[in-house]
N, C-alpha and C positions, 0 to 999 in steps of 0.2 A: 345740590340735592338731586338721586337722581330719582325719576319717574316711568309708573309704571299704570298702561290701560288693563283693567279686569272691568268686566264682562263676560256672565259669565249664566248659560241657565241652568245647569247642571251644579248645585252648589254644595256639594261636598266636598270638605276639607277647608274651605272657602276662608271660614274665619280664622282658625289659627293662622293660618299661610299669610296670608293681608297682615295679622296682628306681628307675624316677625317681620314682613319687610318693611312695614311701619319702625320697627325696631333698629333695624341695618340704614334706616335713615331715609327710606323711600318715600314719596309722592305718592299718592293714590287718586288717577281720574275715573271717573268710572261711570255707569250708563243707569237708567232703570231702575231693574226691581233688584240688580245687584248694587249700587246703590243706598237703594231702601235696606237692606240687609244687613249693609258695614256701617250706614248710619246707626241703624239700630241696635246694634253691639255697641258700639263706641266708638265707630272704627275712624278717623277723619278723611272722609274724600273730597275731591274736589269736582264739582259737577264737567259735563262734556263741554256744553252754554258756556261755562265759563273760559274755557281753552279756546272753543271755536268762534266764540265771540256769535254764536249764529244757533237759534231756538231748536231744539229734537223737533221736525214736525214731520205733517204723513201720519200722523198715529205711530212715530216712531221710526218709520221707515228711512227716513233718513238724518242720521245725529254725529255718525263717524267718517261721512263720506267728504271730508275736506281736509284742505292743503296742509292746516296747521295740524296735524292729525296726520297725516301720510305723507307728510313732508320729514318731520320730527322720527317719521320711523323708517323713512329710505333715504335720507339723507347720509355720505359717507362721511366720519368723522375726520379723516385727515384727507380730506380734500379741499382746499381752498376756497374754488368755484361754489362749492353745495354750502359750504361755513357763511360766505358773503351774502348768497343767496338767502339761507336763512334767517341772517340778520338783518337784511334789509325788510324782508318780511315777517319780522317779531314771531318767528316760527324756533319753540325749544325741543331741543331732544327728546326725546321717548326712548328711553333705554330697556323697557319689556312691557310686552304686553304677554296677557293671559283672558285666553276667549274660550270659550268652548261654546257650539252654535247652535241654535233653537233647535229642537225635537223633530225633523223632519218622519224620520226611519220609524219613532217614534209613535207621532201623528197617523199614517199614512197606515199604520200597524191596527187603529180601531176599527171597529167595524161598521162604524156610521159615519166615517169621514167623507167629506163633501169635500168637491175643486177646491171652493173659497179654501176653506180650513187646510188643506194642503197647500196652497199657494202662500198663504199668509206665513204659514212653518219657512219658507224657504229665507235661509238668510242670507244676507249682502253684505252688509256692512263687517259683519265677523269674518267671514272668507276672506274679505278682501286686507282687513287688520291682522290675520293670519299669516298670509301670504308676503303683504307688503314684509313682517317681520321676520319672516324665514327667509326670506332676499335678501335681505341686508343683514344676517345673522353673525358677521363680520363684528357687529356692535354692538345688538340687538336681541336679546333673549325671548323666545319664543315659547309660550308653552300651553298647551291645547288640552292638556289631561292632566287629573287631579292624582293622579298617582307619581307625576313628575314633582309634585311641591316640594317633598322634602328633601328630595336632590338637592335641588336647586337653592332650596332655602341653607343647608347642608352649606353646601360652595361659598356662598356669597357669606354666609358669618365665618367663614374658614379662611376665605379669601379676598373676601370685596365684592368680588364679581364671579360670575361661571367662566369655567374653562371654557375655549375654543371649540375642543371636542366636545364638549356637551352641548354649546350651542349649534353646532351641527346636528347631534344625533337628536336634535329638539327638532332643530328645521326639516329635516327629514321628516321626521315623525309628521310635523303639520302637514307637510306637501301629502303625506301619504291616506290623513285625514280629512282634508279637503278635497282627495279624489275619491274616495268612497263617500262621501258627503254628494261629488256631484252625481257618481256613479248612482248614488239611489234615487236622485230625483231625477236624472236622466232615464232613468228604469221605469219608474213609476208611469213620467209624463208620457213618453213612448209607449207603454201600456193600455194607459187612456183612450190616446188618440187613433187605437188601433195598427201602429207600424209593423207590419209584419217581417222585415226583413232591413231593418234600417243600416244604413252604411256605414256602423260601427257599431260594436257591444263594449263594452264598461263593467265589469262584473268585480262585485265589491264580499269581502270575505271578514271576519276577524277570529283570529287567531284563539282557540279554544283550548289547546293542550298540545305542548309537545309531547311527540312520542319517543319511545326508547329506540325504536331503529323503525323504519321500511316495510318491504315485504321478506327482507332479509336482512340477517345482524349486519350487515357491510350496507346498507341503505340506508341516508339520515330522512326523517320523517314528520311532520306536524300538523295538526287537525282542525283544520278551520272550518265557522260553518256561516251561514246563511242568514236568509229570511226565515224565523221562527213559524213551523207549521209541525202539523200531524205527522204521525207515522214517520218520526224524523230520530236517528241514531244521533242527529248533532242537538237534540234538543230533550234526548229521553235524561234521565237526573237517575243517578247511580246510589243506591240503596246500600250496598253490600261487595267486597272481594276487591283483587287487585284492579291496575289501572289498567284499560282497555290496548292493546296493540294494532299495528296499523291493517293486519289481516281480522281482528275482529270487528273494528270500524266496519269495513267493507261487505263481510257476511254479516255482520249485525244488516245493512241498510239492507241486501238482496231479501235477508228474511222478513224485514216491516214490507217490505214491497210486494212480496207473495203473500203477507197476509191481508193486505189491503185488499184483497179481490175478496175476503169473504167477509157474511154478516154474521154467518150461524157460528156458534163455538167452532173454534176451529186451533188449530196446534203446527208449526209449522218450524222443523227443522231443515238449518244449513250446513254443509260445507263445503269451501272454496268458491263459495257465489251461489252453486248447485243446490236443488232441496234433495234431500239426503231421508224425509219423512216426513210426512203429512198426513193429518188425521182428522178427519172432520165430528162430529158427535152431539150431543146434547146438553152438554156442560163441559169443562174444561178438564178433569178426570177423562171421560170416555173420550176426546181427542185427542188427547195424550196418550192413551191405551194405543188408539188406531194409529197415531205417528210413530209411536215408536214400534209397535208389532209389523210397521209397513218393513221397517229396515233397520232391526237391533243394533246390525254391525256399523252402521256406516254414521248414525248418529251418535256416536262414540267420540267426544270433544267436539261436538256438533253446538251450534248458537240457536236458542229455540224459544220464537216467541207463540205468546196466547192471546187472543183477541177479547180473554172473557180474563177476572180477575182468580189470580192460585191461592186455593183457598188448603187449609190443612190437607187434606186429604189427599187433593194435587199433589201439594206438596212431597207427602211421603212416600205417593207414588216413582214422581220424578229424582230422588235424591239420590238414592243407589247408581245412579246413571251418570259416569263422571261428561259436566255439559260446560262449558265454556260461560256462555250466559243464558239466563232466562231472561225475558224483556214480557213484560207485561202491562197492563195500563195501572194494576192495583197487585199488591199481595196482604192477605189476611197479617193481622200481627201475629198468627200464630205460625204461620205458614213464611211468613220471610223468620222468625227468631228461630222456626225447625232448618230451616235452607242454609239462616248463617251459621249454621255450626260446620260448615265448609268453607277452609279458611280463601280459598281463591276463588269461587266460583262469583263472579258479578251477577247479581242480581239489581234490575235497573228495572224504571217505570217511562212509558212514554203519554204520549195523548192521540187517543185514537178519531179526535177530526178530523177530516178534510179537509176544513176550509182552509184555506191562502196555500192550496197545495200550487208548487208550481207546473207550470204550462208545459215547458222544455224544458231539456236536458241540455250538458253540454258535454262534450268529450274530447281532448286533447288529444292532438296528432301533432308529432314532430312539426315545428315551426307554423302549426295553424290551429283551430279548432272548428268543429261540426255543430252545429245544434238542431235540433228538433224538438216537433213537437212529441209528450211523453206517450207509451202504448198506455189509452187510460180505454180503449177497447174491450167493453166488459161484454159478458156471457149474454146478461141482459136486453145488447143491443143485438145478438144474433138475426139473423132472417133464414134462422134455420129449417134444410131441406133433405128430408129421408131421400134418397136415389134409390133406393135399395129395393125388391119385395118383401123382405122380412123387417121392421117395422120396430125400433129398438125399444124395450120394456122399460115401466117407469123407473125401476130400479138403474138400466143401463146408459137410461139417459143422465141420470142424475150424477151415475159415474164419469161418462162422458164429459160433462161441463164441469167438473172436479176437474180431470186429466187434463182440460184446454185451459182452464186456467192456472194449471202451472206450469203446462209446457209451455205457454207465453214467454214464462221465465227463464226456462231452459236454454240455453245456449245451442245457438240453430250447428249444425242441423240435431232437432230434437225430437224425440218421441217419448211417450209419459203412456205410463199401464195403471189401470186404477179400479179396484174391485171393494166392496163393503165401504166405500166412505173413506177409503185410504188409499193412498199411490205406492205402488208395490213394485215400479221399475220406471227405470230412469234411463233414457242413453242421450247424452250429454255432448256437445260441439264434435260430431262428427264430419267427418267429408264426405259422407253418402250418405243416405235414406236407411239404406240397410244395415250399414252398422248401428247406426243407431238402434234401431228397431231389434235387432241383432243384441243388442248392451241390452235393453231395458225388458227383452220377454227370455234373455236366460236370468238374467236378475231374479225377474217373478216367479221362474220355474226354481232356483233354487232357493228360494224360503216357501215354496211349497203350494202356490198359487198357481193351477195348472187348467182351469175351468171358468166358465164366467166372467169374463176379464172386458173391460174397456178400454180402446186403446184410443190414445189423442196424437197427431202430426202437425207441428206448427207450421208445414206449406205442404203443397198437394204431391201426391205419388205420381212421378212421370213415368211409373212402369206398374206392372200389378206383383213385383216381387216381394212385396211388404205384405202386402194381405195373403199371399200363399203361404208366408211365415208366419204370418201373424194367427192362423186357421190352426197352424200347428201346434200352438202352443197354449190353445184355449180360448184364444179370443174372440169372442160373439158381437163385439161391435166395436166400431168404426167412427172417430170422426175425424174430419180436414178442412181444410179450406175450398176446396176441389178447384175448377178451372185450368187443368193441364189438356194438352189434345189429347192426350187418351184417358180419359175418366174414363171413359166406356170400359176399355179395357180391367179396372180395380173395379165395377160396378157388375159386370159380366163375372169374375171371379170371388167377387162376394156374394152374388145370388149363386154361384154353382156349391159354396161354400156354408151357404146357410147365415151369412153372417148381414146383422144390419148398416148402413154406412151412411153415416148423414155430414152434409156438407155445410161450412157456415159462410163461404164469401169470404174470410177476411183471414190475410196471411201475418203472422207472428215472427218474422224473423227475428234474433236477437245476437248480435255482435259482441 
């Protein structure tokens, strides 16, 4: 007869799966509260106590960690030496086990979790019953996830026992489960204890949707995500329209990220990573009005989220406008049944909390990776300082800290124009100051914005040829980072110019 360990805390599928290998003639030893479970069906197991000959004690912490146990399941079967071995030691084969291992990722996921309660999540004995049997998978069926059963179960009335290659692409699978298993409590604990820069990262992923291609149809492509938090494209839940591509992923996540900087209603379209229109307002209608009047043309299959919930009205406004996706935290039922009558357009909801946002970023460079910490550098924290003699009005300050917090977002070198509560020019990853500046105030001159304008620099003018353009084409204020050796020089040409320029200390670069 042969024998199989389950254990198991994740217990879906649990029973039928046990009740057919019951069937096909298997043994069943098994632990706990899975256990208590197959008892309780009907299922016949046979206790661990009784194989190891040696009590679960610890409060459990240790019941699988012995020979006759790890013998049974790395033991090779046509090896003489390992056969002897185990006969002399009343130690029988184990021919599959099936573990799936306590809730760490889980656990560590509430929001009241304490060391203790994290430490006690952490499993041992299943990793190491995992592992032992994806080693020796030669003999050994290994299975870690409950969507493998009916494979498996599938083979073995078909056949007797799983193919070869399945027990591989099993074994695989565990190694590959047991390393994001350590990868997150390796993450966690390093968190904890404060490691700022520890001598290895481990970063663990799972697979959420393949995609149809790349960033281009010759590119293959798939969508993995994370640690569940706010303001997350990998975690917003899709309502309506086709399946997302791998350049919507992408401007979906630039646009939750530019809207993360506001509180007040606010409206924020992208394209290509770039914001394309932005509208701030009083309710989610009037930012929408100001997003899209910033830039008709350019948020044309643009991806546009809202930080307040689309309610009808929104709705009707926005529909005439063909958009790629709306992302919102809510839509009225009147107002998503008005939208789905657009057979492709995705409409998707996210969650607009903060908490468990992550810290770093990570960015891959041929044969290495970068991380850092994220720009979470908000408006709020300014220590900002007029230089100027003319002294910016409440109105153009208010513009001002609009235009900085999206040229954050902007791809350096950036410049952002921002008048009425909306960004009205944009010049985007230049190789000088000027062009940029150059892109985003003929922008604002050709939809008609020629007066009263605020302009934002995400690092300081090393010359004063910005602000001599910038005079020209309406702009009354001014804000940067400042700290170049010649401010004086931008500060001397903005008081000859009439214009206000206020400095905040803190530079935006964005790669």
């Amino acid at each position: 007869m042969k024998r199989v360990i389950i254990s198991v805390s994740d217990k879906t599928g649990l029973l039928p799966f046990a009740a057919g290998l019951i069937e096909c003639g298997y043994e069943i030893i098994s632990t706990g509260g899975t256990k208590k479970a197959l008892d309780s069906a009907g299922i016949a197991t046979i206790g661990i106590s009784d194989i190891t000959g040696f009590p679960e004690i610890m409060d459990g912490r240790v019941k699988t960690l012995h020979p006759k146990v790890h013998g049974g399941l790395l033991a090779i079967r046509d090896n003489a030496k390992h056969q002897e071995e185990m006969k002399q030691n009343a130690i029988d084969p184990i021919d599959m086990v099936v573990v799936n291992l306590y809730p760490f990722k889980e656990t560590i996921a509430k929001p009241d979790v304490t060391w203790e309660d994290a430490i006690e999540n952490i499993d041992i004995g299943g990793p190491t019953m995992l592992r032992s049997a994806a080693k020796n998978h030669q003999f050994v069926t290994v299975v870690c996830d409950h969507r493998d059963y009916s494979k498996v179960l599938e083979e073995i009335r078909d056949n007797g026992c799983t193919s070869l290659e399945t027990r591989r692409k099993l074994a695989a699978k565990v190694f590959r489960h047991t390393a994001a298993y350590d990868a997150c409590i390796s993450g966690y604990l390093t968190g904890k204890v404060g490691e700022e820069e520890p001598e290895s990262i481990t970063l663990s992923f799972d697979r959420k949707q393949s995609l149809r291609y790349g960033e281009n149809p010759h590119q293959e492509a798939t969508f993995y995500s994370g640690n569940k938090q706010g303001y997350s494209i990998a975690w917003a839940e899709q309502l309506h329209g086709k399946e997302l591509s791998y350049n919507n992923i992408q401007d979906a996540d630039a646009t939750l990220q530019i809207l993360r900087e506001f509180d007040c209603p606010a409206m924020v379209a992208v394209k290509h990573k770039n914001p394309c229109g932005v509208g701030l307002g009083s309710n989610a209608l009037e930012a929408w009005q100001r997003a899209y009047e910033a830039d008709p043309v350019s948020i044309f299959g643009g991806i546009v989220a809202s930080n307040r919930e689309i309610d009808l009205a929104t709705a009707e406004a926005m529909k005439p406008v063909f958009l790629e996706i709306i992302l919102a935290p809510s839509f009225t039922p009147e107002a998503l049944e008005h939208l789905s009558t657009k057979k492709n357009i995705r409409l998707m909801t996210f969650d607009l909390s903060n908490e468990n946002a992550d810290d770093h970023m990570f960015i891959s460079v041929t044969g290495g990776m970068l991380t850092q910490t994220i720009d979470r550098y908000s408006t709020d924290n300014y220590e900002l300082k007029v230089v100027t003699e003319k002294q910016p009005t409440e109105d153009e300050m208010r513009n001002l800290l609009m235009a900085m917090k999206i040229c954050k977002h902007v791809r350096s070198n950036a410049i952002t124009v921002a008048t009425d509560n909306k960004i009205v020019g944009i010049g985007a990853g230049q190789m000088n100051r000027v062009g940029a500046a150059h892109i985003a105030l003929e922008e604002a001159k050709a939809k008609g914005f020629t007066s009263g304008l605020s302009l934002a620099s995400d690092a300081f003018f090393p010359f004063d040829d910005v602000v001599k353009m910038a005079a020209q084409y309406g702009v009354t204020a001014i804000i940067q980072p400042g700290g170049s050796v010649r401010d004086e020089d931008s500060i001397k040409a903005c008081n000859n110019l009439g214009i206000a320029m206020v400095f905040t200390g803190v530079r935006h670069f964005k790669h």
